[in-house]
N, C-alpha and C positions, 0 to 999 in steps of 0.2 A: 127345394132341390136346385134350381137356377144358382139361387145365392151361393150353397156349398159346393156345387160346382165350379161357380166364379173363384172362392177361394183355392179353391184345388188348383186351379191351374193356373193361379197367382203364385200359388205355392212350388208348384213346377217350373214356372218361370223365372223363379228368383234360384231353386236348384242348377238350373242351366245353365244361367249369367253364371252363377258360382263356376260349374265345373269349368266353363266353355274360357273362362276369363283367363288371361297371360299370369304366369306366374310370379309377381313382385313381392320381394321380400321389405319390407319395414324393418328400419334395425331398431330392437327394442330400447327401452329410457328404464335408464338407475334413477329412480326418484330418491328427491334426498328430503328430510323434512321441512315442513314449510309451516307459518305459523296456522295456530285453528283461530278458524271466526269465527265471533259470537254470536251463534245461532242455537234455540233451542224450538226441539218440536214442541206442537202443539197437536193432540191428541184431538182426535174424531171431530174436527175442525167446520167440517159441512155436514148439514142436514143432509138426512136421509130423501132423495125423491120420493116423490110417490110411483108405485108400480117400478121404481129402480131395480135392474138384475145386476148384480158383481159381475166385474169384468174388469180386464184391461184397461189402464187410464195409456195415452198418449200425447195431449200438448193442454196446455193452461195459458191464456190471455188477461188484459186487465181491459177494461175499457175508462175511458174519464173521467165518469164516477167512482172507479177502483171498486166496480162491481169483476167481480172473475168468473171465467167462461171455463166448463171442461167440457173435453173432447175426448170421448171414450169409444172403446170397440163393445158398446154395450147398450141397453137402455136405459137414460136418455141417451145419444148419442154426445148430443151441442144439450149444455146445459148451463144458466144463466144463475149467478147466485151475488148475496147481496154482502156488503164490507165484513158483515157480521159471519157470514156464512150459511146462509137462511136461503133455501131454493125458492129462487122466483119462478122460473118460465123452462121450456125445453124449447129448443129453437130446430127449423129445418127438418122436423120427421120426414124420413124416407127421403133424405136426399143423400145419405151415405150409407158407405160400403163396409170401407173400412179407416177409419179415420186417422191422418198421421199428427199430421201440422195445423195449428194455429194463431194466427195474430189477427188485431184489431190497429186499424191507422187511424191517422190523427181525427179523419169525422168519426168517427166508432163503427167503423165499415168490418166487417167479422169476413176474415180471407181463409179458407179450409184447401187441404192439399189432405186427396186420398190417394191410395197407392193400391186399392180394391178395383178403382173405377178408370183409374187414369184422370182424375177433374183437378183442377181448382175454380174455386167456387168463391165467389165474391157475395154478401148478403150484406142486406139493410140493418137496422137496426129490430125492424118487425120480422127479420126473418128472410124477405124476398129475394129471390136471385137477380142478381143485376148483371152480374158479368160469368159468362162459363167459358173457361180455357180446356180447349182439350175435348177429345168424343168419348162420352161415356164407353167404357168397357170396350176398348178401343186402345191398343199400346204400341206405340211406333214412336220412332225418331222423323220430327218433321216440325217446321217452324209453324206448327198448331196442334199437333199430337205429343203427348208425352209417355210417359212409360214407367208407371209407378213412381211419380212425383213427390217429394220428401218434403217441402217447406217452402213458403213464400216469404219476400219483405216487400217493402212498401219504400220509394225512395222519397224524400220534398217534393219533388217536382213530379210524385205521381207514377215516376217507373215504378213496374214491376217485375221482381225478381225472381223467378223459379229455380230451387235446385230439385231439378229433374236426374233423381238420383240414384233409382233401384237398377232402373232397366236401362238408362240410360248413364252417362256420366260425365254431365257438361251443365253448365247455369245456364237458362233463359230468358232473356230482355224483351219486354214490351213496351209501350205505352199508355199511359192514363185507361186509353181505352180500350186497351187487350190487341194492341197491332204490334206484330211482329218485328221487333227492333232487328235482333243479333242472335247469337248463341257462342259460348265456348266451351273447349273444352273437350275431352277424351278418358277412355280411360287408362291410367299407367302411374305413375309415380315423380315425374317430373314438374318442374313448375307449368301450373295453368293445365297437368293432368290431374285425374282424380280419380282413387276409389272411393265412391259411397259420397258422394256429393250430399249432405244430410241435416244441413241446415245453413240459415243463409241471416245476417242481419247487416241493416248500411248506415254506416256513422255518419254526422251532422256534414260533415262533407262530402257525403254521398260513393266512398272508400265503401266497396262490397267485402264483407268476411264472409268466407265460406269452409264449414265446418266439414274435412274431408275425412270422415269419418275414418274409417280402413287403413289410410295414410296417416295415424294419429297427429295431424294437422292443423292447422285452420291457417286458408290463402286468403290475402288480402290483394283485390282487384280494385283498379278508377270504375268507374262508372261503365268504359266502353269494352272493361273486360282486360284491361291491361295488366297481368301481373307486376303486382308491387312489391310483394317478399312475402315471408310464410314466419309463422311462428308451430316449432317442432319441441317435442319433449312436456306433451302438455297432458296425454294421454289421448281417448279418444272423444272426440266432438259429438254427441249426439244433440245436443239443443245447446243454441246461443241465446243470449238476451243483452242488448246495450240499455247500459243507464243514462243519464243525463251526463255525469263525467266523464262518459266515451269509456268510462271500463268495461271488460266483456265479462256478464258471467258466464259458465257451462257447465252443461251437464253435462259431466263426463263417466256415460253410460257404461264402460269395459272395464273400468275402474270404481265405477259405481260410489262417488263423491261430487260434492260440486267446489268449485275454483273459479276464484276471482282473477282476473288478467286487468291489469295496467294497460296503459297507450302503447306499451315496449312489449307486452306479452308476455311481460314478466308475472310468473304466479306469488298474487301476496297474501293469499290464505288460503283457505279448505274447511268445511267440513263435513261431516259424515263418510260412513264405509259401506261394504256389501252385506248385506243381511236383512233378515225378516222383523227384526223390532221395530219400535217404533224410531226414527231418527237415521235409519240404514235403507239401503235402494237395493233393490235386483232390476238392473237397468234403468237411470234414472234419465227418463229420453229427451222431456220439454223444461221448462221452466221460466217464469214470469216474475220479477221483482217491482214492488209497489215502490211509490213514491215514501213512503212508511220504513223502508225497506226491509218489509216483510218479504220473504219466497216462497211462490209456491213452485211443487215439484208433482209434475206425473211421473209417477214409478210404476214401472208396465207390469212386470212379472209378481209383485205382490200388490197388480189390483186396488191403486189407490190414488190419490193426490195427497200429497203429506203441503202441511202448513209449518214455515219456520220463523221465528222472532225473535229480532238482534234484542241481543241481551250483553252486557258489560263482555268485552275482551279479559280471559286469564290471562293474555300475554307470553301463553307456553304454548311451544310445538304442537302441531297435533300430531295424538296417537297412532296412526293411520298411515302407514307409506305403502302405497302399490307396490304389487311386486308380482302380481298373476293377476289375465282378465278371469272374472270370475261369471256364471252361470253361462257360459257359450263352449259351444262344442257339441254336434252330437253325432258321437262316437256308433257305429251301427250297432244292433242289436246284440247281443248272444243270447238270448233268450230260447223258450222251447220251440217257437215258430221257425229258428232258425237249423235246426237239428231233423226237422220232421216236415213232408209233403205238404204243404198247406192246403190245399187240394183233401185233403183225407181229413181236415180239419172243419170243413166248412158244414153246417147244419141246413 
């Protein structure tokens, strides 16, 4: 009861922000085609858990062995599996709510950002908690409280990043050891504002990108939070991921494809669309590219992690041009409940 209640009024909370929020308009992008990459799914790719229930997948990690972590709103919640795809372990029982974000840093340290609890949560490799930001079930704006927090990065030197992003809508700096550096940040539409602050990764020069979700954006900050420019017309930012080239990929969840970005933000490929087969996303949120570079993708609304493997380029456009976000919207009911006393309804 506790738990569904926590949700409920998570769920209320984030209605509120909605209504309560300034009205800014985003002027929409004519996408034009852009080429497909050579990406092919890979069908039922992970072992089944044991005592596994469906549900909701949210962020996927690698750690240095190019073992991959998922992060789901289900059981196992943190779950550990092997290159092959063979489940090893379930990590952290009963330390989550509701799980959004995941990454793993350079020692294989597993960093979790829930937006049930207000935490993030720093874990060993055996699981333990070493560092907690944030008071559990606990949501404020405060240089140690957050407010359904979207995603962490890990900088060289040990900063750490939060886009504190539901309830709030500004990044927040620390150090190594969870001390309050800075913050920035509001929400609105201008540079170094944000709707939906929703993911966060920092390039080898320590340049913060942050995927402003709502503002179909992603801002590029120094370190101290300085805007530096933005790259617009990309679609919507739900999960970053940098490779070694410093290209971004993303999952661009309202659009429900993923996209490769250059140093310039230029898009130089794409592939997949919105849909329930195998190869298409309904909201495709996290995403994790190996050294292989294999992708993996949490797809939230059909409940899964999809596995993809470059395969030779056609060298032709893809199929695929946005033009409507698709699975969002909900439009009120008309249904019988809304024509008749609900009151006269109940048993």
């Amino acid at each position: 009861m506790i738990r569904l209640y926590s949700h409920r009024i998570l769920a209320l909370m984030l209605l509120l922000y909605v209504a309560a929020a300034p009205t800014v308009t985003v002027q929409a992008t004519e996408f034009q085609p852009v080429a497909e990459l050579g990406y092919r799914v890979v069908s039922d790719y992970f072992e089944i858990a044991p005592g596994a229930v469906a549900g909701e997948s949210s962020a996927v990690a690698l750690d240095s062995k190019g073992h991959v972590f998922l992060f789901q709103r289900t059981k196992p919640m943190l779950a550990e599996y092997d290159t092959d795809g063979k489940f090893l372990r379930s990590i952290g029982e009963s330390l989550f709510q509701h799980p959004h974000g995941l990454r793993i840093d350079a020692n294989d340290n597993l960093w979790t950002t829930d937006d049930g609890n207000h935490l993030v949560l720093k874990l060993d490799t055996t699981g333990r908690v070493l560092l907690v930001l944030g008071h559990k079930n606990q949501a404020a704006e405060a240089d140690w409280l957050f407010n359904a927090p979207a995603d962490v990065a890990i900088g060289k030197d040990g900063a750490i990043y939060v886009a504190d992003g539901y309830g709030n809508s500004r990044v927040v700096k620390f150090d190594r050891d969870g001390n309050f550096i800075k913050a920035w940040g509001k929400y609105g539409t201008g540079p170094g504002e944000f709707d939906l602050p929703h993911t966060v990764v920092v390039d080898r020069e320590g340049r913060v990108y942050v995927g402003d979700r709502e503002n179909q954006r992603i801002q590029i900050f120094d370190a101290d939070g300085n805007f530096l420019k933005q790259w617009t017309g990309i679609g919507y930012p739900y999960g970053l991921f940098i490779t070694p080239d410093q290209h971004i990929w993303m999952a661009d969840g309202g659009y429900d494809r993923i996209i490769e970005l250059d140093t310039n933000g230029k898009i130089l490929g794409a592939f997949g669309q919105p849909g329930h087969a195998p190869g298409q996303f309904a909201w495709a949120h996290f995403l994790a590219v190996a050294p292989d570079h294999k992708i993996y993708v949490a797809d939230v609304l059909n409940w899964r992690f999809q596995v993809f493997t470059p395969v030779p380029s056609t060298g032709k456009l893809a199929s695929y041009v946005p033009s409507k976000r698709m699975f969002w919207g909900w439009p009120p009911s008309n249904g019988w409940l809304s024509h008749h006393d609900y009151q006269s309804t109940k048993k």
